[in-house]
Z-matrix of the N, CA and C atoms (Angstrom, degrees):
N
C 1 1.455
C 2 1.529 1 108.76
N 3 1.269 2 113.44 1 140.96
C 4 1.457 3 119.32 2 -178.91
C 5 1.379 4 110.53 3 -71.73
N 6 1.816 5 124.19 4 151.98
C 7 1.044 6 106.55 5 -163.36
C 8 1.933 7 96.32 6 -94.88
N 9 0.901 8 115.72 7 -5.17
C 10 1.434 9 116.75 8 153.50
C 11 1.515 10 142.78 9 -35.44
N 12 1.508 11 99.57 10 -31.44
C 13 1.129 12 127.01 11 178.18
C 14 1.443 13 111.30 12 -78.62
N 15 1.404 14 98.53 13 122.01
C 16 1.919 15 92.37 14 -163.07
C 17 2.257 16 95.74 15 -130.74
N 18 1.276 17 120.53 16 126.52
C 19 1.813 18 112.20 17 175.37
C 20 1.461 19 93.12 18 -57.66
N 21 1.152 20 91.79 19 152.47
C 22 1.539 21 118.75 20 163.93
C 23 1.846 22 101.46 21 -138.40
N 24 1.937 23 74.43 22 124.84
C 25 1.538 24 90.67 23 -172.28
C 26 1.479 25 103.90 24 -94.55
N 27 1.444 26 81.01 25 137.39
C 28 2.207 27 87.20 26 -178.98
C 29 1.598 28 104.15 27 -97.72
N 30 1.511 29 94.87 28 160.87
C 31 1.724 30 106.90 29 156.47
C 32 1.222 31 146.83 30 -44.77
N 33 1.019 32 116.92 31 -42.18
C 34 1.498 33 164.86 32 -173.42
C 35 1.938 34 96.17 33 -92.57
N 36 1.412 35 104.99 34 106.59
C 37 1.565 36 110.58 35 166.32
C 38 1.277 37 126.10 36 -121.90
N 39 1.110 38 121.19 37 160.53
C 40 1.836 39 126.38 38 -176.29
C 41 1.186 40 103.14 39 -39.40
N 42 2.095 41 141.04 40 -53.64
C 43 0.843 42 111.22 41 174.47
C 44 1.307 43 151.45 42 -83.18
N 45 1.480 44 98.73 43 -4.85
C 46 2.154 45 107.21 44 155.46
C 47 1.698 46 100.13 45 -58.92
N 48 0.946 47 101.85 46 -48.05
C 49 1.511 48 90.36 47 -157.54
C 50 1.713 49 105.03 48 -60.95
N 51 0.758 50 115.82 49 -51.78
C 52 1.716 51 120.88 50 162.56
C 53 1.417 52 119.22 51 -50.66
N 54 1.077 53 111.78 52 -45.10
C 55 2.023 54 94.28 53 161.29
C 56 1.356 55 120.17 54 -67.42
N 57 1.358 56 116.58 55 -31.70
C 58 1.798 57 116.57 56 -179.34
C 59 1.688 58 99.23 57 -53.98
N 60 1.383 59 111.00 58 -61.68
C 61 1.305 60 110.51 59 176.32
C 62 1.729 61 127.46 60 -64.92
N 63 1.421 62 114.80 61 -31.12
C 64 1.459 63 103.10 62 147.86
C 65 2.114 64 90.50 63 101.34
N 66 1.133 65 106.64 64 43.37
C 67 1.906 66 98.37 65 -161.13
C 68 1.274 67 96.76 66 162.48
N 69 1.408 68 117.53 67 125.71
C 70 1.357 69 137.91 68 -166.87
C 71 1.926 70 100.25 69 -77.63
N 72 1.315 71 102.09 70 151.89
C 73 1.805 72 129.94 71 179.25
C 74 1.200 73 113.26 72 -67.62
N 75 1.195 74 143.66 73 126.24
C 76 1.593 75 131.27 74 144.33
C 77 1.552 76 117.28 75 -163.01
N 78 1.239 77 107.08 76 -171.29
C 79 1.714 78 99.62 77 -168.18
C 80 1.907 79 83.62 78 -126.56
N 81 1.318 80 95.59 79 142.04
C 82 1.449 81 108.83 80 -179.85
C 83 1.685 82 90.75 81 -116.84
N 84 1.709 83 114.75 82 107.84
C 85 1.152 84 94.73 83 -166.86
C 86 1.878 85 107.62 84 -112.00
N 87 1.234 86 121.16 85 116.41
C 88 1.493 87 109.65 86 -144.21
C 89 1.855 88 87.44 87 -98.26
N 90 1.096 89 100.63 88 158.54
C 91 2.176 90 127.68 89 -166.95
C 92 0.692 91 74.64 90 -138.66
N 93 1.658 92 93.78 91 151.11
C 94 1.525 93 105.48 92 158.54
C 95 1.962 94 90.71 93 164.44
N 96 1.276 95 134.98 94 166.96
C 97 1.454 96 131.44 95 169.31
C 98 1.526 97 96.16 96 -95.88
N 99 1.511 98 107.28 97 166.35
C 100 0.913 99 143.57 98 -125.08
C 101 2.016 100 78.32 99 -99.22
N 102 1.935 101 116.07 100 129.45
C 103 1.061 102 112.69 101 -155.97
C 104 1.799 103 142.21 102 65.62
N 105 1.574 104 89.33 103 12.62
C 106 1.236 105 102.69 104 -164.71
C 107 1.746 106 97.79 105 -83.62
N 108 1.685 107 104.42 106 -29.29
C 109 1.763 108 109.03 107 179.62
C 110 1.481 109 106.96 108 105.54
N 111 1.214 110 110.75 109 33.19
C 112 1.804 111 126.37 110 165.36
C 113 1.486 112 109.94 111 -57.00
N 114 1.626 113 115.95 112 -47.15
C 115 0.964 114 121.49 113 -155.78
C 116 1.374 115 107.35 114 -91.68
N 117 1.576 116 113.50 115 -44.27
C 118 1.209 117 138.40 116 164.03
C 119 1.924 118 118.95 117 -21.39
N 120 1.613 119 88.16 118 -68.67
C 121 1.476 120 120.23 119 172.04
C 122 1.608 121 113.37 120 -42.70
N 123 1.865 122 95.12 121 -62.04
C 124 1.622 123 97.79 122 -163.47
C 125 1.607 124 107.01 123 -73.17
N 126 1.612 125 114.10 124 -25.85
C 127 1.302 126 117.34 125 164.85
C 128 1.533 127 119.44 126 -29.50
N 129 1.246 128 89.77 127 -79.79
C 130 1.791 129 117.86 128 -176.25
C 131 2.035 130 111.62 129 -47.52
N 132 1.468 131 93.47 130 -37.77
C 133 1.677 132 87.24 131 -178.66
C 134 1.460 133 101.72 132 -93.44
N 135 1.211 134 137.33 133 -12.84
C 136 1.426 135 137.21 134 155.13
C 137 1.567 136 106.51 135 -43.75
N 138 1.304 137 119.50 136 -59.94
C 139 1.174 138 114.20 137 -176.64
C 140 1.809 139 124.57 138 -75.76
N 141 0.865 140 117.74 139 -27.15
C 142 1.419 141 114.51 140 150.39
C 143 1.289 142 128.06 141 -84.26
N 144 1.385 143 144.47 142 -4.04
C 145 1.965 144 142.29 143 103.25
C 146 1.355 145 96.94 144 -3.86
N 147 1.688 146 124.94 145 -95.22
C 148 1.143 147 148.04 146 166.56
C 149 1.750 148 110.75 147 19.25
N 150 1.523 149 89.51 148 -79.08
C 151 1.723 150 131.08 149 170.22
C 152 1.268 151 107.20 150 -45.48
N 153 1.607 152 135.29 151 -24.36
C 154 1.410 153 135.85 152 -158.38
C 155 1.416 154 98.76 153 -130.53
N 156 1.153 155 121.65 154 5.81
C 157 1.862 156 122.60 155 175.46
C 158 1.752 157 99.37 156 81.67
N 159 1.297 158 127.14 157 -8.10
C 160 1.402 159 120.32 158 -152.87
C 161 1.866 160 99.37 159 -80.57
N 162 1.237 161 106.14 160 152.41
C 163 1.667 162 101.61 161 -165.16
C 164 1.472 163 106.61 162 -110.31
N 165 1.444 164 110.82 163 108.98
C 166 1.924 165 105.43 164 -164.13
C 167 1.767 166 73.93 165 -125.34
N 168 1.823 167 106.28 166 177.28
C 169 0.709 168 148.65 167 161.70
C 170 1.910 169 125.54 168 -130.30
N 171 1.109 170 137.38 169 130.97
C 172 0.873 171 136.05 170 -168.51
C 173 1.689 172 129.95 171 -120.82
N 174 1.237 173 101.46 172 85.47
C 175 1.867 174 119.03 173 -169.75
C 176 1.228 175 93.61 174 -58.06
N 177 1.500 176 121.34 175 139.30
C 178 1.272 177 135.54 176 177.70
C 179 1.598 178 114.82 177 -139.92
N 180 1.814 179 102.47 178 115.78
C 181 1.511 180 80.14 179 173.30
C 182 1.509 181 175.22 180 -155.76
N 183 1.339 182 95.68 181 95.37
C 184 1.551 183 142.46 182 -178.87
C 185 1.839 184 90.10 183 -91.43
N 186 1.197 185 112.95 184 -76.56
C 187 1.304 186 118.08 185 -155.91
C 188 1.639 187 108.42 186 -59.57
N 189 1.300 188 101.34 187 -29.94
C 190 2.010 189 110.90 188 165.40
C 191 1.230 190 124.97 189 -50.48
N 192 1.212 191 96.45 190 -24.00
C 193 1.633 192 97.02 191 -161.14
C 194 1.920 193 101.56 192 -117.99
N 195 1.659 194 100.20 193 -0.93
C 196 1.526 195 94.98 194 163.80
C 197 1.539 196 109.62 195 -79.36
N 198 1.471 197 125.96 196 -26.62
C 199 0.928 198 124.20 197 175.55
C 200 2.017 199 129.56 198 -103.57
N 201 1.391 200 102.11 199 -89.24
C 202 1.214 201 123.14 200 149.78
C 203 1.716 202 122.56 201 -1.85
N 204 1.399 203 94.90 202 -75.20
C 205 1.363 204 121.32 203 -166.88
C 206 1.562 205 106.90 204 -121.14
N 207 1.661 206 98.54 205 22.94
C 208 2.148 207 85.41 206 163.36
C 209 1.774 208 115.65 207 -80.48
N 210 0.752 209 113.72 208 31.76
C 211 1.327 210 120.79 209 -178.85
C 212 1.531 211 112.30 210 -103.32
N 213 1.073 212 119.12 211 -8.17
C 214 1.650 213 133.99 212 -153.65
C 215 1.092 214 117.17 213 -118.67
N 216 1.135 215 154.18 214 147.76
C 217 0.953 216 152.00 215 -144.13
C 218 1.964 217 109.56 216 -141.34
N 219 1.367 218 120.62 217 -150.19
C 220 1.391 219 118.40 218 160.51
C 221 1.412 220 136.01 219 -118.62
N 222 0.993 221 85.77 220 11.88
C 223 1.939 222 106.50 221 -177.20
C 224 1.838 223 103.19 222 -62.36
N 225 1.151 224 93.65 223 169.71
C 226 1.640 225 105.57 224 -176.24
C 227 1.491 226 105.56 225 -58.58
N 228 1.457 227 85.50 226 -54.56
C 229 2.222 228 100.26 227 -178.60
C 230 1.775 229 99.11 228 -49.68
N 231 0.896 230 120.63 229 -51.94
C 232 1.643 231 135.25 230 -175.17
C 233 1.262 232 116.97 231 -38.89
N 234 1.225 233 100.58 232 -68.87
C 235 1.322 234 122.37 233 173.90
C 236 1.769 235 122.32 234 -57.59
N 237 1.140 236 92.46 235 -40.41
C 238 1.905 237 100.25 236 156.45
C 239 1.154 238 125.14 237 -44.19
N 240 1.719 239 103.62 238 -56.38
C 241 1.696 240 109.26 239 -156.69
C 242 1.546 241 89.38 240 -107.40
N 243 1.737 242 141.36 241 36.79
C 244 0.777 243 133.49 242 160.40
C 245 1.710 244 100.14 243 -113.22
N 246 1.348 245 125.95 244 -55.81
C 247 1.139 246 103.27 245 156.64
C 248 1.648 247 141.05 246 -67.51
N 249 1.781 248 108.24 247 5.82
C 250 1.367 249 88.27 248 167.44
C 251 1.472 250 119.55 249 -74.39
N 252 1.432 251 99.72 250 -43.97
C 253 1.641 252 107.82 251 172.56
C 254 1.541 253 127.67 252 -67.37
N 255 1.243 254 104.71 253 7.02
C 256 1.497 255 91.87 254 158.96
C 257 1.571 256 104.60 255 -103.85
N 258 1.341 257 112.55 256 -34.00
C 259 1.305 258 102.36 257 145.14
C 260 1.584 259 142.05 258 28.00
N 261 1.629 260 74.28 259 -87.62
C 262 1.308 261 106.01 260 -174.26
C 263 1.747 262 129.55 261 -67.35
N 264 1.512 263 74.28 262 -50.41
C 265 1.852 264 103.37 263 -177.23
C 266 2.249 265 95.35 264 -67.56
N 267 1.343 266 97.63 265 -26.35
C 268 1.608 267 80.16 266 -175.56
C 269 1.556 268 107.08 267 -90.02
N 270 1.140 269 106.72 268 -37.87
C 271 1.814 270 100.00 269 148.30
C 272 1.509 271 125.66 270 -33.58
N 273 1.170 272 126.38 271 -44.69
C 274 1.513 273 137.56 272 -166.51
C 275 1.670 274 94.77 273 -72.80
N 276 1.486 275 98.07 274 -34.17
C 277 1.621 276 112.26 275 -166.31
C 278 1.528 277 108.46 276 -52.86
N 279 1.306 278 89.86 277 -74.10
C 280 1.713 279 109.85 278 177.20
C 281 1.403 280 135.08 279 -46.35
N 282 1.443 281 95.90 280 -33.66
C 283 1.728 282 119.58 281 151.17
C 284 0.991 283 122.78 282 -38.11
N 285 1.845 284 113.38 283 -49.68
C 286 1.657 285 114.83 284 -175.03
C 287 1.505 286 102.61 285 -84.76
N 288 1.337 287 121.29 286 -2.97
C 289 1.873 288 118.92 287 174.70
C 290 1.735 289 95.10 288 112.98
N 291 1.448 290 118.99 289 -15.80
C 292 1.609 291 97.18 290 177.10
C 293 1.394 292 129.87 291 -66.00
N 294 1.570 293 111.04 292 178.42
C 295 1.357 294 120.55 293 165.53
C 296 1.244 295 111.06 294 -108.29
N 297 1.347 296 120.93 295 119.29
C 298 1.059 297 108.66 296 -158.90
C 299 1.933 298 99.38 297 -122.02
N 300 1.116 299 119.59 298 150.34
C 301 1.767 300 125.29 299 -161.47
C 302 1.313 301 81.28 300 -129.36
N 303 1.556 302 112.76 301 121.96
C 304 1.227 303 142.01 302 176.67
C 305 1.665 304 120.62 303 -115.52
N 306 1.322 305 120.45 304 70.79
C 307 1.429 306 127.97 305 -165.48
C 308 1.553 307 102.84 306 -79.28
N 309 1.755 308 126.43 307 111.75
C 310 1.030 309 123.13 308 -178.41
C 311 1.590 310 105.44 309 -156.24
N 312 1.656 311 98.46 310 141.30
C 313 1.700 312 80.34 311 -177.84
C 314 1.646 313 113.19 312 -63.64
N 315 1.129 314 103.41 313 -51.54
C 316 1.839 315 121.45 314 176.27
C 317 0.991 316 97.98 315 36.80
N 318 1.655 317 112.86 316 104.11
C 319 1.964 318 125.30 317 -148.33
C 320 1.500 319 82.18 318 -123.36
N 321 1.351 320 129.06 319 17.84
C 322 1.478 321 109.55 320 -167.90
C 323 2.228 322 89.69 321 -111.85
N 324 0.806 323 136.27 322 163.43
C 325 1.091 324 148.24 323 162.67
C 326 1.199 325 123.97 324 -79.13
N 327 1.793 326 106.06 325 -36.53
C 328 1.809 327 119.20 326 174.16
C 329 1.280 328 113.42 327 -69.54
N 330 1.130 329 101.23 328 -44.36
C 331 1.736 330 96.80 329 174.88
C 332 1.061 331 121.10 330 -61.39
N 333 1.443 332 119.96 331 -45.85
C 334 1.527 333 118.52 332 -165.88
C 335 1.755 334 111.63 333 -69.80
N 336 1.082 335 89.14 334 -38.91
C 337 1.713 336 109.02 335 171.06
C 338 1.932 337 104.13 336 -55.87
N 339 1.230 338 101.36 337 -48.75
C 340 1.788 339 97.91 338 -174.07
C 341 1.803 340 91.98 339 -75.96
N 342 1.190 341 141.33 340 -60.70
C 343 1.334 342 100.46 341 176.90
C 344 1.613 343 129.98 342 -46.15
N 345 0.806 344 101.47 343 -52.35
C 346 1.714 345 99.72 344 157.42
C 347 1.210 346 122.55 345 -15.91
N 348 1.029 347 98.23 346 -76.46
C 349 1.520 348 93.80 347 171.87
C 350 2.189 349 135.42 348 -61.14
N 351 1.542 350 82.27 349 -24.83
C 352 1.265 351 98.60 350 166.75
C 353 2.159 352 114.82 351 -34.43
N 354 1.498 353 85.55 352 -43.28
C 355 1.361 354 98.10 353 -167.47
C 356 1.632 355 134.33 354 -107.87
N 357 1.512 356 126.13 355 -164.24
C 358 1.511 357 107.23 356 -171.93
C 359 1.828 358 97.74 357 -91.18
N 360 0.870 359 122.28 358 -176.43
C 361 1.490 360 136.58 359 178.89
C 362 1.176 361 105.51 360 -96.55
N 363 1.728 362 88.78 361 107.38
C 364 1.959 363 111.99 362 -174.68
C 365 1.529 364 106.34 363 101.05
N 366 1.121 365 127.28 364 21.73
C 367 1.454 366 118.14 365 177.69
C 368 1.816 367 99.59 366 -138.52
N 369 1.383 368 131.51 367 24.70
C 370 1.006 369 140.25 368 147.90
C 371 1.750 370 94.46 369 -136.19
N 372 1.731 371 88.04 370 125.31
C 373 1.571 372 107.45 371 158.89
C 374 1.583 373 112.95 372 -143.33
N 375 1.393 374 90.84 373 136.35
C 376 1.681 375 104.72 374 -156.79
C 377 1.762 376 92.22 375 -93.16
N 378 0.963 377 112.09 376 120.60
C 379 1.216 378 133.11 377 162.83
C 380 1.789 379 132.48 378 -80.33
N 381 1.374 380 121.96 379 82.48
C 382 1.474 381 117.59 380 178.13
C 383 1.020 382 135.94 381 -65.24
N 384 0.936 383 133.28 382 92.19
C 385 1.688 384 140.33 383 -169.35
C 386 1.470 385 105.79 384 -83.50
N 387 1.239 386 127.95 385 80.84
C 388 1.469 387 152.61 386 -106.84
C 389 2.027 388 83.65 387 -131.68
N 390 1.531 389 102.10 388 89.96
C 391 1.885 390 97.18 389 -179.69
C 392 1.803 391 99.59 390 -130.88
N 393 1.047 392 109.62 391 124.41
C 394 1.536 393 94.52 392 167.72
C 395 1.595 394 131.56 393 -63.68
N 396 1.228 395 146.27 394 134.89
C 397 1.207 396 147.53 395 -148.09
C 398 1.224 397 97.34 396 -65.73
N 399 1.284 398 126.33 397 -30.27
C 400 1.793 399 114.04 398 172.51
C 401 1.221 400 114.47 399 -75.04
N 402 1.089 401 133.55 400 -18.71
C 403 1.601 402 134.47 401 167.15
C 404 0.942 403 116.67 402 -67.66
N 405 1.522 404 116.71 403 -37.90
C 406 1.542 405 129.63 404 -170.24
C 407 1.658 406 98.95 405 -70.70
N 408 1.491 407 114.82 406 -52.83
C 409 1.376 408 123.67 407 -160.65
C 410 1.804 409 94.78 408 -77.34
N 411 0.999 410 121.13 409 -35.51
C 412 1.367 411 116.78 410 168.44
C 413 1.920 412 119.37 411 -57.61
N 414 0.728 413 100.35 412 -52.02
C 415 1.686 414 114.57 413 164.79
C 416 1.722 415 102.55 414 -40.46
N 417 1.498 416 85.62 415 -90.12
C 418 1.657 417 99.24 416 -164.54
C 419 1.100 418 122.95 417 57.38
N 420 1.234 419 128.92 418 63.24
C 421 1.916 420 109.76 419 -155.37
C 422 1.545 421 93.58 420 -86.64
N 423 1.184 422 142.70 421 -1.12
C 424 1.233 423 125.78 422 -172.53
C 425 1.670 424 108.80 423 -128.09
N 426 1.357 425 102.74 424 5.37
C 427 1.716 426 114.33 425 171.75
C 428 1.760 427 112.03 426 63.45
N 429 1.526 428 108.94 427 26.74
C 430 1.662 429 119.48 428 158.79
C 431 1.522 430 99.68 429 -58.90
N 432 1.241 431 129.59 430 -66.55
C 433 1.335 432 123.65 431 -130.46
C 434 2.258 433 90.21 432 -79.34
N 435 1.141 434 119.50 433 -28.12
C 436 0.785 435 108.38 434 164.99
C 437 1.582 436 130.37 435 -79.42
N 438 1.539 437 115.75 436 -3.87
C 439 1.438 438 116.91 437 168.26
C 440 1.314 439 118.71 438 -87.46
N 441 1.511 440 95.68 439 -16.15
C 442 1.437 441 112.02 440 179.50
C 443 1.413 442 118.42 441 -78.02
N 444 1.351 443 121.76 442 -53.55
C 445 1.622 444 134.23 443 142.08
C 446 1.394 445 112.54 444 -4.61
N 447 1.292 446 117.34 445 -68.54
C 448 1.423 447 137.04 446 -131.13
C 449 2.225 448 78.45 447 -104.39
N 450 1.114 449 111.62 448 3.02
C 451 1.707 450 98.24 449 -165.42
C 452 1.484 451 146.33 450 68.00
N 453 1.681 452 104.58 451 -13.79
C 454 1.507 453 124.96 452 143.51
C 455 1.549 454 126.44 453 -9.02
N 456 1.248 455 86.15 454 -65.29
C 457 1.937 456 108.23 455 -179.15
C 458 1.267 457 115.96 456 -98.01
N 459 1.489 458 136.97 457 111.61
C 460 1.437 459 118.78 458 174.94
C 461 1.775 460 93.99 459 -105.54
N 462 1.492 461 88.39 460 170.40
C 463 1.811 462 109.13 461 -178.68
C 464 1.428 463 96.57 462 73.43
N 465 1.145 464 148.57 463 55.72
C 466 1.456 465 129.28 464 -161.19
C 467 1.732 466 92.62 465 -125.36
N 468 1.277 467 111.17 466 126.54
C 469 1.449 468 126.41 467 -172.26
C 470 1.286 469 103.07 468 -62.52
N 471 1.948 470 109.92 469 122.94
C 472 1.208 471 105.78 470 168.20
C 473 1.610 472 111.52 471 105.74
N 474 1.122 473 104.21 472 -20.92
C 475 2.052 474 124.66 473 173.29
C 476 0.894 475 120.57 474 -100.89
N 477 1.885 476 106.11 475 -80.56
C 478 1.393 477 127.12 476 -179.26
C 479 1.465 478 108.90 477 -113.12
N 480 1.369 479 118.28 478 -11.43
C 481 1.378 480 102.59 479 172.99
C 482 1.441 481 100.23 480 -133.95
N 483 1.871 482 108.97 481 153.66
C 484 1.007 483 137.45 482 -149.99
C 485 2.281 484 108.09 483 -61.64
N 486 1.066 485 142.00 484 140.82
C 487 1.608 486 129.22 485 148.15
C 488 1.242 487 114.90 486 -113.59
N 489 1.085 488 104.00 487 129.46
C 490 1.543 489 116.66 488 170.18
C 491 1.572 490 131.35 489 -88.33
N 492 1.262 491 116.91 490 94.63
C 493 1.332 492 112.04 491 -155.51
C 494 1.680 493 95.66 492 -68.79
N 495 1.708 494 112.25 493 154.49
C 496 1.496 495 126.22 494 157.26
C 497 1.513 496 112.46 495 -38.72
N 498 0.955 497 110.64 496 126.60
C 499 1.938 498 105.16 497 166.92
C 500 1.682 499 107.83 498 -80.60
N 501 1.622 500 112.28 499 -56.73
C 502 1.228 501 135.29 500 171.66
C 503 1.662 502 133.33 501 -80.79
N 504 1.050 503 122.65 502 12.21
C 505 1.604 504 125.97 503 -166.78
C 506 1.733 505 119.58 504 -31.67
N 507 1.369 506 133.27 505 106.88
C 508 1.269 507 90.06 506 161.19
C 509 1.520 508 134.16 507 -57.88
N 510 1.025 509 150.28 508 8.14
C 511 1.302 510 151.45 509 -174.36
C 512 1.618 511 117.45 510 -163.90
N 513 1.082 512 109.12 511 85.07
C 514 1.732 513 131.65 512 -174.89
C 515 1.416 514 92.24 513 -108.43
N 516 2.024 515 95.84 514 118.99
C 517 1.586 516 125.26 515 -171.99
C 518 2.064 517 87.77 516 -127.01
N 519 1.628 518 89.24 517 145.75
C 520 1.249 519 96.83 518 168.10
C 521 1.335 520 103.56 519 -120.14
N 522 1.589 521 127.66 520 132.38
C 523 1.118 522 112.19 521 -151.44
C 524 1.321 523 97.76 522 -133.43
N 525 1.833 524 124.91 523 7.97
C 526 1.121 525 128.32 524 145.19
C 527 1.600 526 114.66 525 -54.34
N 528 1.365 527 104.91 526 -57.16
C 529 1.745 528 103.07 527 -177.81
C 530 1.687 529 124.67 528 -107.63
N 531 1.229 530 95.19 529 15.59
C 532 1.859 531 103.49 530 157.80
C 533 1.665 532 119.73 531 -115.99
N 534 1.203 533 117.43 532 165.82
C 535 1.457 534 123.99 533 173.11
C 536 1.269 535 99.65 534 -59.28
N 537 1.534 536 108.16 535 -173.91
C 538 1.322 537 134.43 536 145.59
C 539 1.356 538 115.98 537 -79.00
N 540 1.547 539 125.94 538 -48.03
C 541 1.462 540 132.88 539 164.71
C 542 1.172 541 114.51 540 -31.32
N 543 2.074 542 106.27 541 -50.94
C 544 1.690 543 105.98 542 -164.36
C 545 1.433 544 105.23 543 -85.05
N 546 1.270 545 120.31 544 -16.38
C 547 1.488 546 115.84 545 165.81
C 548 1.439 547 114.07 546 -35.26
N 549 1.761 548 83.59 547 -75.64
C 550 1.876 549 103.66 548 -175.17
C 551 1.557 550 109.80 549 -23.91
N 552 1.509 551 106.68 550 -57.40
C 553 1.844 552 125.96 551 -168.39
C 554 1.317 553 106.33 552 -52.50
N 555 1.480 554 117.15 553 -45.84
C 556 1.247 555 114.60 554 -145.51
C 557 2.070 556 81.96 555 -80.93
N 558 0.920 557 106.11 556 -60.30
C 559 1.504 558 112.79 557 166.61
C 560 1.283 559 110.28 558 -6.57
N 561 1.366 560 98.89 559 -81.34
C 562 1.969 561 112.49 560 -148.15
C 563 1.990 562 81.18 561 -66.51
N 564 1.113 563 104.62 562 -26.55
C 565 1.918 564 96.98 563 -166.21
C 566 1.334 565 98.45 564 -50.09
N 567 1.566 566 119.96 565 -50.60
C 568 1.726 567 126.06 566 -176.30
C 569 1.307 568 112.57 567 -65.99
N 570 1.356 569 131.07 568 -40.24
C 571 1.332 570 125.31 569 158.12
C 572 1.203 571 122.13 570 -53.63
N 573 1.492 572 119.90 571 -58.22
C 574 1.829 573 96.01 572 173.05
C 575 1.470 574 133.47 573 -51.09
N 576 1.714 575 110.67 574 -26.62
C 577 1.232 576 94.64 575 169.93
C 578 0.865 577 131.84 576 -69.09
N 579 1.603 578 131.74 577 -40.56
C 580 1.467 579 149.56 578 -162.79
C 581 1.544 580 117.10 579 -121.91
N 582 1.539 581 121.35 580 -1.50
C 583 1.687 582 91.50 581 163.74
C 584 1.630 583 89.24 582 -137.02
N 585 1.550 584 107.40 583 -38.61
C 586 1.918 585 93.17 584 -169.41
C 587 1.701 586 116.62 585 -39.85
């Protein structure tokens, strides 16, 4: 960073912005391999947020990397500086008072841990979207795991490149033997206690 670069502190702070909206900030940040139903999940509880006036945003990511993060590729390095910068941007999120649903495989542990830290204590909760790789590869809704098979895809989470499951999650879903509905539930249950 240039040393030019100087914060400029505004008027306007995280906690006005969180009373206007009426419902506490945080990043629900969902893991999980690829078909596991990250996206699926954060979809579905976005829309019942929606249903409750509560104001989320929902990082997705496929759609990150059409924009944001098309620059990036899948390499180890890649994969770093794609979740640092969303990172970031879901930091920026929480700032303005949202909830923000962060669907990412982000198979590394360091990363997920350095957003973590990005933030205050209790406003990142890591979400496990907890699928066994045969479920996942059975799924496939987008036919990776078979390009991946076949050698098509290299670095591909879960094949050729390494996942690191959560040790600690706040919110570990098994999503072989629950709904999508009971996801949502089990979800919004941890949010009402601690941020709604």
């Amino acid at each position: 960073m240039s040393s030019n670069v100087v914060w400029h502190q505004h008027q306007v702070g995280h906690q006005q912005r969180q009373q206007l909206k009426g419902h506490g900030a945080a990043v629900l940040w969902f893991t999980g391999l690829s078909g596991s139903g990250k996206s699926t999940i954060a979809n579905a509880l976005e829309q019942q947020l929606l249903q409750r006036n509560i104001h989320s945003y929902l990082l997705d990511g496929d759609n990150v990397r059409h924009g944001l993060n098309g620059d990036l590729g899948f390499s180890d390095d890649d994969r770093v500086e794609n979740i640092r910068r969303v990172g970031e941007v879901s930091k920026l999120f929480v700032d303005s008072g949202t909830l923000v649903l962060s669907a990412f495989i982000s198979p590394f542990q360091a990363d997920r841990d350095s957003v973590r830290e990005l933030l205050a204590p209790g406003q990142f909760i890591e979400v496990f979207v907890d699928t066994p790789l045969e479920v996942c590869e059975g799924r496939d809704p987008k036919g990776l795991y078979k390009k991946a098979r076949a050698g098509e895809i290299r670095h591909f989470t879960g094949i050729d490149s390494d996942y690191q499951r959560p040790q600690q999650p706040e919110i570990h879903l098994h999503t072989a033997q629950q709904s999508v509905q009971q996801s949502v539930e089990q979800i919004l249950a941890y949010l009402q206690q601690r941020v709604l």
